[in-house]
C-alpha positions as protocol buffer text, in pm:
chain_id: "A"
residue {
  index: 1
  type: UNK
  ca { x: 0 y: 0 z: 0 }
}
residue {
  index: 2
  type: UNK
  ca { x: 176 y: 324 z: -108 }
}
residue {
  index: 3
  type: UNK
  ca { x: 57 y: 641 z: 159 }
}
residue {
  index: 4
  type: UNK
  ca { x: 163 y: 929 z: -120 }
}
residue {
  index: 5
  type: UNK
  ca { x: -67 y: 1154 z: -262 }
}
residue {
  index: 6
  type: UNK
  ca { x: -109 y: 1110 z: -638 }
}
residue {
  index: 7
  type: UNK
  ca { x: 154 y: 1415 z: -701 }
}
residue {
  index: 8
  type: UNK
  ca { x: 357 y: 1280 z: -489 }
}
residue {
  index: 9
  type: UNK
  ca { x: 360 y: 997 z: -680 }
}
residue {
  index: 10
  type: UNK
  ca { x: 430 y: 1184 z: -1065 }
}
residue {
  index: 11
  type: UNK
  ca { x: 683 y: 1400 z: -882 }
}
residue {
  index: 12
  type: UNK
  ca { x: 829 y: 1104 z: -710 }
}
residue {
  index: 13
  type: UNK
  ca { x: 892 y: 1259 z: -422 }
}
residue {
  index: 14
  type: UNK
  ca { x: 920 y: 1017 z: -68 }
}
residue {
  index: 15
  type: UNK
  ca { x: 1142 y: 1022 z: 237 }
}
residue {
  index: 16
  type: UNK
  ca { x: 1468 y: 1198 z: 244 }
}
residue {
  index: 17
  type: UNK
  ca { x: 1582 y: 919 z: 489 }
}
residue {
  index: 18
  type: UNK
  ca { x: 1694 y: 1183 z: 785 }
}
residue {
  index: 19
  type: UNK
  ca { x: 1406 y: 1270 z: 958 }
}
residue {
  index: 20
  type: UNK
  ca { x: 1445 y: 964 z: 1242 }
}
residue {
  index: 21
  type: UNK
  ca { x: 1815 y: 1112 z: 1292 }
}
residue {
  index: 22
  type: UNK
  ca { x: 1754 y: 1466 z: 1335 }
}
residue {
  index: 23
  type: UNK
  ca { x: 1447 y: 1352 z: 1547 }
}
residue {
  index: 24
  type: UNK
  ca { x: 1717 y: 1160 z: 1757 }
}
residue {
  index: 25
  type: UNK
  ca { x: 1936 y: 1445 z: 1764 }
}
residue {
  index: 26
  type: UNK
  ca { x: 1700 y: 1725 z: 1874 }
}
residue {
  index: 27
  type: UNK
  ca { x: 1632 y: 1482 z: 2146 }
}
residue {
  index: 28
  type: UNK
  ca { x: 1963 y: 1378 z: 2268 }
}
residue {
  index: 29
  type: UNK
  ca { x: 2081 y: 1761 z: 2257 }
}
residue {
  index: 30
  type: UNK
  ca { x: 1780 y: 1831 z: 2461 }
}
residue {
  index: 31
  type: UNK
  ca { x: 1928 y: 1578 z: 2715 }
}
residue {
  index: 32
  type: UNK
  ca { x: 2208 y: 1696 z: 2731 }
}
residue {
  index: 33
  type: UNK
  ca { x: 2110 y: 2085 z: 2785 }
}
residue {
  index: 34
  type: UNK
  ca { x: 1974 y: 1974 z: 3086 }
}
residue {
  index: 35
  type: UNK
  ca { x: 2190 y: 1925 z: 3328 }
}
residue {
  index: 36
  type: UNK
  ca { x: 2462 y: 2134 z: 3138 }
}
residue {
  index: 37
  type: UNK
  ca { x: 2215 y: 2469 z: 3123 }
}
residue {
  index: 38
  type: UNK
  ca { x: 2209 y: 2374 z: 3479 }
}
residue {
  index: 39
  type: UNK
  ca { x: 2539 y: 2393 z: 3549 }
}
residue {
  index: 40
  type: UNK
  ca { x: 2587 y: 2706 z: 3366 }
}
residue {
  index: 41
  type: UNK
  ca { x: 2354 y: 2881 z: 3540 }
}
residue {
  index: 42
  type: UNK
  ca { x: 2460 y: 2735 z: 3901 }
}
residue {
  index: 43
  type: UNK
  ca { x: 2819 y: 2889 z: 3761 }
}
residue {
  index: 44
  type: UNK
  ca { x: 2652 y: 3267 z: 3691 }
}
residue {
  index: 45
  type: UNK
  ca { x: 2480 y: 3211 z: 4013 }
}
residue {
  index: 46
  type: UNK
  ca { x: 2788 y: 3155 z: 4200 }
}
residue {
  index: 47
  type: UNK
  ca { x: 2938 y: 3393 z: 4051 }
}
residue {
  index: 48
  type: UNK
  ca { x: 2739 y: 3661 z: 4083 }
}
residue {
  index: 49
  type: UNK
  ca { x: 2904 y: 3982 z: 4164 }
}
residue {
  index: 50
  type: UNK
  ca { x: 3221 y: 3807 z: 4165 }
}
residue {
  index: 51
  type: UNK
  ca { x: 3537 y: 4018 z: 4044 }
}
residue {
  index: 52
  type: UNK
  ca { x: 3709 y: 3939 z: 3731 }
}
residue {
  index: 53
  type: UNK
  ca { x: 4002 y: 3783 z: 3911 }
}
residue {
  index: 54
  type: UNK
  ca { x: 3744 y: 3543 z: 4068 }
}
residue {
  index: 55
  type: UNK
  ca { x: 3549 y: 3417 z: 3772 }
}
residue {
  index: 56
  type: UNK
  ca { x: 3931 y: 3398 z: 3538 }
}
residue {
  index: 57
  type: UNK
  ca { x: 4063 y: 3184 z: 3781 }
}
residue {
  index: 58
  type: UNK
  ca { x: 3720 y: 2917 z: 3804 }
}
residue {
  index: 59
  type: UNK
  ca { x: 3713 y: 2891 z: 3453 }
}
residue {
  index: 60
  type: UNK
  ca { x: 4091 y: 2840 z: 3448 }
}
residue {
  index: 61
  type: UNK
  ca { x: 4026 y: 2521 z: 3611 }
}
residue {
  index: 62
  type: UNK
  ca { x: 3954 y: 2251 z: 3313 }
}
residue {
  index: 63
  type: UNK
  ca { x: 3675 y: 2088 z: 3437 }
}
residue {
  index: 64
  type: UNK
  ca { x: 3448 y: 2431 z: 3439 }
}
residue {
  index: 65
  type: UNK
  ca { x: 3654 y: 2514 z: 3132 }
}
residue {
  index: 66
  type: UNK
  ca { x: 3481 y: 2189 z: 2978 }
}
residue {
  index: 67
  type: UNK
  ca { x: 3179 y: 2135 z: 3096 }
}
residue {
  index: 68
  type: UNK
  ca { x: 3139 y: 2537 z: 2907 }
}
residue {
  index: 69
  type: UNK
  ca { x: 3256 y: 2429 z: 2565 }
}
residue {
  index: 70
  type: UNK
  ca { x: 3051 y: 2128 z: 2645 }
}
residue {
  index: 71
  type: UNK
  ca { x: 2768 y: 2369 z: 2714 }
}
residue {
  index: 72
  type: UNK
  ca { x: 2813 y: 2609 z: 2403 }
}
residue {
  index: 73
  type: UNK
  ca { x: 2862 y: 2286 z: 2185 }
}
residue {
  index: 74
  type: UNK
  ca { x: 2538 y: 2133 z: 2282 }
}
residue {
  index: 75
  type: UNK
  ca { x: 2309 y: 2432 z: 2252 }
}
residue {
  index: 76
  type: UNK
  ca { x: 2474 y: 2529 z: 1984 }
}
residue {
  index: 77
  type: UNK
  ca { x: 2360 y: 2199 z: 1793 }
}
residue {
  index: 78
  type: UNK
  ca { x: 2028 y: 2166 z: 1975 }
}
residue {
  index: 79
  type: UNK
  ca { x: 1966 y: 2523 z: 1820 }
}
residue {
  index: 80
  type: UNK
  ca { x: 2078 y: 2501 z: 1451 }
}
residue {
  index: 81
  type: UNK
  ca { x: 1814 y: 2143 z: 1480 }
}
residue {
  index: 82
  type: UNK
  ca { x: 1561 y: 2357 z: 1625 }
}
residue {
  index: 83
  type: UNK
  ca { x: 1605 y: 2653 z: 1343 }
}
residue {
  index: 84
  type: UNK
  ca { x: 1668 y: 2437 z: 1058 }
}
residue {
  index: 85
  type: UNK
  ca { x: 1317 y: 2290 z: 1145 }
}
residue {
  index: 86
  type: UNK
  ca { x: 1120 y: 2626 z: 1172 }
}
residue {
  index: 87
  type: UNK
  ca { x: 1298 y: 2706 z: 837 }
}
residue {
  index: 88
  type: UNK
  ca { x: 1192 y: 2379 z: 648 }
}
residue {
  index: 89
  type: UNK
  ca { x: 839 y: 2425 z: 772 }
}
residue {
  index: 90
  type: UNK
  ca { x: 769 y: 2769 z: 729 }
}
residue {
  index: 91
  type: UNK
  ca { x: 966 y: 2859 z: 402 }
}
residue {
  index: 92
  type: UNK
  ca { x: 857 y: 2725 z: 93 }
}
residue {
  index: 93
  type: UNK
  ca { x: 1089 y: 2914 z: -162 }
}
residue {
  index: 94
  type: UNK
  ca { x: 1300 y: 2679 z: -201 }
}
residue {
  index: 95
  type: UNK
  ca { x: 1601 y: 2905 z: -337 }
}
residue {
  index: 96
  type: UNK
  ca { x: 1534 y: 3111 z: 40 }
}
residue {
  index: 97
  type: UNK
  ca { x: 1546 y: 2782 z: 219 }
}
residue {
  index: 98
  type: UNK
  ca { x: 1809 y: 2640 z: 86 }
}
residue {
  index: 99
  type: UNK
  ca { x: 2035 y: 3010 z: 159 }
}
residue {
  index: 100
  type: UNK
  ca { x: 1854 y: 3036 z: 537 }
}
residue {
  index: 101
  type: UNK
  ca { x: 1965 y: 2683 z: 629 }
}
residue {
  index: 102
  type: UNK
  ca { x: 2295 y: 2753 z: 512 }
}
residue {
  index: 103
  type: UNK
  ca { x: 2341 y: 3090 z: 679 }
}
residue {
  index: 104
  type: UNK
  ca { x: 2150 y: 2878 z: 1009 }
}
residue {
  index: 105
  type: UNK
  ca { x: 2459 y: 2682 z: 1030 }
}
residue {
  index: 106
  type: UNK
  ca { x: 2752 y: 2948 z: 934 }
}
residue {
  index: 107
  type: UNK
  ca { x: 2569 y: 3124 z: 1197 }
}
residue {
  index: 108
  type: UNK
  ca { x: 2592 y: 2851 z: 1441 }
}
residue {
  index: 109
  type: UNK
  ca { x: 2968 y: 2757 z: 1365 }
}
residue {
  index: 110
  type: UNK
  ca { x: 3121 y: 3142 z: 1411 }
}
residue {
  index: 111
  type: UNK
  ca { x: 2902 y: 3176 z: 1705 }
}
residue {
  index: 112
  type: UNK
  ca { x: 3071 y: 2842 z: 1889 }
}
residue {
  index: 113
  type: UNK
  ca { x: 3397 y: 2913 z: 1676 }
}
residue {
  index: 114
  type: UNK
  ca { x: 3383 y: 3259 z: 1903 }
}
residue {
  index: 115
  type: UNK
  ca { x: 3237 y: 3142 z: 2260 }
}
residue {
  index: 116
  type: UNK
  ca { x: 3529 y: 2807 z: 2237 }
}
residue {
  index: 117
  type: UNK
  ca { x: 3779 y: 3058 z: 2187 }
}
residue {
  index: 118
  type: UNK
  ca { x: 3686 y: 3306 z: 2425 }
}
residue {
  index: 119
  type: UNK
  ca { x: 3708 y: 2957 z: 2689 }
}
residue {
  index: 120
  type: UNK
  ca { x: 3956 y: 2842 z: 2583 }
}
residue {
  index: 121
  type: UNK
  ca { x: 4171 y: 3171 z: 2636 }
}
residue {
  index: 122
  type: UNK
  ca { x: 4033 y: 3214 z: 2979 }
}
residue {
  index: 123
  type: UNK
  ca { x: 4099 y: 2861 z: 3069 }
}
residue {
  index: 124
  type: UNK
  ca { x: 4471 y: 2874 z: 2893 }
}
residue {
  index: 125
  type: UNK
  ca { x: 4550 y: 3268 z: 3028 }
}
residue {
  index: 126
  type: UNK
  ca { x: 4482 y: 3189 z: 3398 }
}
């Protein structure tokens, strides 16, 4: 029994074979924001009204230094997954599409490229 419509069927258009992954992805990213996003915030909590000496030298250590990357990584991903959905849905020129989705994930690489080495530098200068 075939489920496409009859244009479907002329155009033959059917699965692009990643939905289940990026499915699996939005999910495990969400997972993993958890207790990171937690952490992050427990850190800006801490270190509230802390001086610049105080906060250079806790993310000098490398655990905080990775568990931050780990933290920029993961949202990073979880939103580029997120946007690249709202794009696909809600944009149906293809030729726009095609150069949002594209800019969606320059965007997302020089925004981690920029927050890894700004940790990084922190956590190697203390």
């Amino acid at each position: 029994m075939d489920m496409r419509t009859p244009l479907g069927k002329v155009r033959g258009l059917g699965s692009a074979k990643d939905g289940t992954e990026h499915f699996w992805r939005q999910r495990l990213t969400a997972m993993s924001n958890v207790p990171l996003i937690l952490f992050f915030v427990g850190f800006l909590v801490c270190y509230n009204g802390a001086s610049h000496a105080e906060v250079t030298a806790a993310l000098s250590n490398p655990f905080v230094a990775v568990l931050m990357g780990l933290v920029v990584f993961s949202a990073l991903v979880h939103m580029r997954l997120g946007m690249q959905i709202i794009i696909e849905d809600y944009v149906h020129a293809e030729g726009v599409k095609i150069a949002l989705v594209m800019l969606n994930t320059f965007f997302a690489v020089l925004v981690g490229g920029l927050c890894l080495f700004a940790v990084l530098k922190i956590a190697f200068a203390g």
